[in-house]
C-alpha positions as CSV (number, residue, x, y, z in Angstrom):
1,X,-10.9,32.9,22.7
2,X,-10.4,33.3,26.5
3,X,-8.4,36.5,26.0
4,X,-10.3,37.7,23.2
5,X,-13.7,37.6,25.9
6,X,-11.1,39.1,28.8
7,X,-9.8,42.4,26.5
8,X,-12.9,42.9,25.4
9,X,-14.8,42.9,28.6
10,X,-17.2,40.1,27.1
11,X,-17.5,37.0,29.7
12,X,-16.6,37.0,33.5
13,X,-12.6,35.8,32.8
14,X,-9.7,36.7,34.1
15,X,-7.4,38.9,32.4
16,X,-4.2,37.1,32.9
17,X,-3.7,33.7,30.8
18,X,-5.4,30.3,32.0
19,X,-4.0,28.4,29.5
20,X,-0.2,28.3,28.4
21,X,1.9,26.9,25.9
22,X,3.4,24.1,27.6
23,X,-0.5,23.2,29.0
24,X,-0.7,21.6,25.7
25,X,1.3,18.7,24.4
26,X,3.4,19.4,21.7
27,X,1.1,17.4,18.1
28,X,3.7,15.7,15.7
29,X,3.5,15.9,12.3
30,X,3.8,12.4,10.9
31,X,5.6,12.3,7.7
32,X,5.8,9.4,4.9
33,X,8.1,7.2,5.7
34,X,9.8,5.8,2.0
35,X,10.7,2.6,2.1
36,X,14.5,2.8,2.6
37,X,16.1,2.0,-1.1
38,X,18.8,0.2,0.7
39,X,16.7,-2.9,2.0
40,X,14.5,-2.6,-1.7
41,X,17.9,-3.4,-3.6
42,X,18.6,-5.8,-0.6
43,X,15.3,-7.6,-1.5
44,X,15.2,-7.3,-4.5
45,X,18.7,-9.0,-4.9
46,X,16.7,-11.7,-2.9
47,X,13.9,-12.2,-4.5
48,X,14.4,-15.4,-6.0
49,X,14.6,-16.7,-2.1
50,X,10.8,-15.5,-1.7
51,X,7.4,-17.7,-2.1
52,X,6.2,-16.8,-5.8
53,X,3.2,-15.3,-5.3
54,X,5.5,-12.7,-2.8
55,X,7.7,-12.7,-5.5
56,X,5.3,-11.1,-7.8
57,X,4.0,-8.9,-6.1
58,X,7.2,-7.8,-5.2
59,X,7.5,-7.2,-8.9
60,X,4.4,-5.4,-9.1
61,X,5.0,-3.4,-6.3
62,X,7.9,-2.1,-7.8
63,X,6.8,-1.3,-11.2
64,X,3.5,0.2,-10.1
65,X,5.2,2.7,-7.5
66,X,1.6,2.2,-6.0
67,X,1.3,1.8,-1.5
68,X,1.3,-1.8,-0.2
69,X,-2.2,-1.8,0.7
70,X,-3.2,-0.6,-2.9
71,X,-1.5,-4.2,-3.8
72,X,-3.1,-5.9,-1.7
73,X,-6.6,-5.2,-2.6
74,X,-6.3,-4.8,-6.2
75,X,-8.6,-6.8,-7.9
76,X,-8.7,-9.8,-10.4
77,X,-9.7,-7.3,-12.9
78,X,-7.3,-5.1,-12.9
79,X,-5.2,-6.2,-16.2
80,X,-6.2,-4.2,-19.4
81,X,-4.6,-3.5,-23.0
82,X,-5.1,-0.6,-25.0
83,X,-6.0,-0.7,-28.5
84,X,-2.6,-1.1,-29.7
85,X,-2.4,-3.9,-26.9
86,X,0.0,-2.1,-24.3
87,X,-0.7,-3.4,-21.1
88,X,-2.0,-1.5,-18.2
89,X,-2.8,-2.3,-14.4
90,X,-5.6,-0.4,-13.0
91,X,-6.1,0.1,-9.1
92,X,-7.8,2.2,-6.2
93,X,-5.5,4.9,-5.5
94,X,-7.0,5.6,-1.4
95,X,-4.8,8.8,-0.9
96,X,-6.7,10.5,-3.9
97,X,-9.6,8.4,-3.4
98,X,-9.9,7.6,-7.0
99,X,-9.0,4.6,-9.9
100,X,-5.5,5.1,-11.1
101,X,-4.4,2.7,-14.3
102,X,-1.0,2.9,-15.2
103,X,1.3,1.2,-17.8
104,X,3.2,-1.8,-17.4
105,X,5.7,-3.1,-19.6
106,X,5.4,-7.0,-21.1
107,X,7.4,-8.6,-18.1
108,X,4.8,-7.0,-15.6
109,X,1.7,-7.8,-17.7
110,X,3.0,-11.3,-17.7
111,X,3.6,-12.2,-13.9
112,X,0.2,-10.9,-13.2
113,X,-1.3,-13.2,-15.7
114,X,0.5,-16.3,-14.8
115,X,-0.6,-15.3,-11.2
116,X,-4.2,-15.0,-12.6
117,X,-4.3,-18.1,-13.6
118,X,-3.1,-19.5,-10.7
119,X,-5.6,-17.6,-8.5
120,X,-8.0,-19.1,-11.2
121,X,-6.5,-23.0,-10.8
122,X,-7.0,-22.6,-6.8
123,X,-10.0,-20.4,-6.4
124,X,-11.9,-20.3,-9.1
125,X,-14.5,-17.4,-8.4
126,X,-14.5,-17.5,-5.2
127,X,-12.1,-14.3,-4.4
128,X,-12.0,-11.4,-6.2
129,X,-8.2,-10.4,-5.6
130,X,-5.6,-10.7,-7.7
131,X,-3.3,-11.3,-4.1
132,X,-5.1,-13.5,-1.5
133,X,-3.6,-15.1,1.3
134,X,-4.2,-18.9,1.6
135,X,-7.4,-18.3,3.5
136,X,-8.8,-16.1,0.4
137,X,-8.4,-12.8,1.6
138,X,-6.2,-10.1,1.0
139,X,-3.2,-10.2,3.4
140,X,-2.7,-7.5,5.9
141,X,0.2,-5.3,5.6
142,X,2.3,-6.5,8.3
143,X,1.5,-10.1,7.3
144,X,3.4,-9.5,3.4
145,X,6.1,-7.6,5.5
146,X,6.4,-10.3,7.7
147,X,6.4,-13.0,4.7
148,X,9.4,-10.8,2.6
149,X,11.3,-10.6,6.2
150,X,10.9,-14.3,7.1
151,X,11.4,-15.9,3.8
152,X,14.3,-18.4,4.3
153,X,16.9,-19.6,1.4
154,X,14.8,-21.9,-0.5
155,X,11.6,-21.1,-2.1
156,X,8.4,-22.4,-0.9
């Protein structure tokens, strides 16, 4: 702008450059970072060693392909069927900013509704998500890292 206002003669600038390239820092692109298929296989050869609500959604994780956070606030409601009674999980999708429902084979549909009813069994209505930590709320993203990382040998 500065040298657009000093060649054509509109502002009171000088016509030699105030401002050069290395004046301003250098913006980094961040890029996704996929999670590393290496330490996936490692956990999921491990997964047996994790608590079982972890586990599962480990499982869903996996078979959604959906972000971490998406996991962690999908909602008690998010188990359907279609009319020829496949199952489907349905979730807020925040990079598109929209509902995404996807389908699920038996083994999937299954974890999520044993893990229903066990949000059921200690809850009750209280929480609305199909994942919440022991205080009722959806864990945080580094606190599921932290429990997949910290899990020891024997299952809690």
């Amino acid at each position: 702008f500065l040298e657009l206002c000093a060649r054509e003669g509109w502002l009171d600038v000088p016509d030699r450059p105030l401002i050069f390239r290395g004046d301003v820092p250098c913006v980094r692109i961040r890029r996704p970072r996929p999670f590393p298929q290496e330490v996936f296989d490692q956990i999921k050869q491990n997964v047996g060693k994790l608590p079982r609500q972890i586990q599962g959604m480990v499982f869903v994780l996996d078979a959604c392909g959906m972000r971490a956070t998406e996991l962690l606030t999908m909602g008690r409601d998010c188990l359907s069927r279609d009319s020829q009674g496949d199952p489907y999980v349905t979730y807020y999708q925040s990079k598109m900013k929209k509902w995404q429902t996807v389908p699920i084979s038996g083994d999937i549909a299954r974890t999520i509704q044993e893990h229903l009813e066990d949000v059921q069994k200690q809850w009750g209505d209280k929480v609305s998500w199909l994942f919440p930590n022991p205080k009722g709320r959806p864990y945080t993203r580094g606190t599921f890292a932290n429990e997949v990382r910290t899990s020891r040998a024997t299952p809690r």
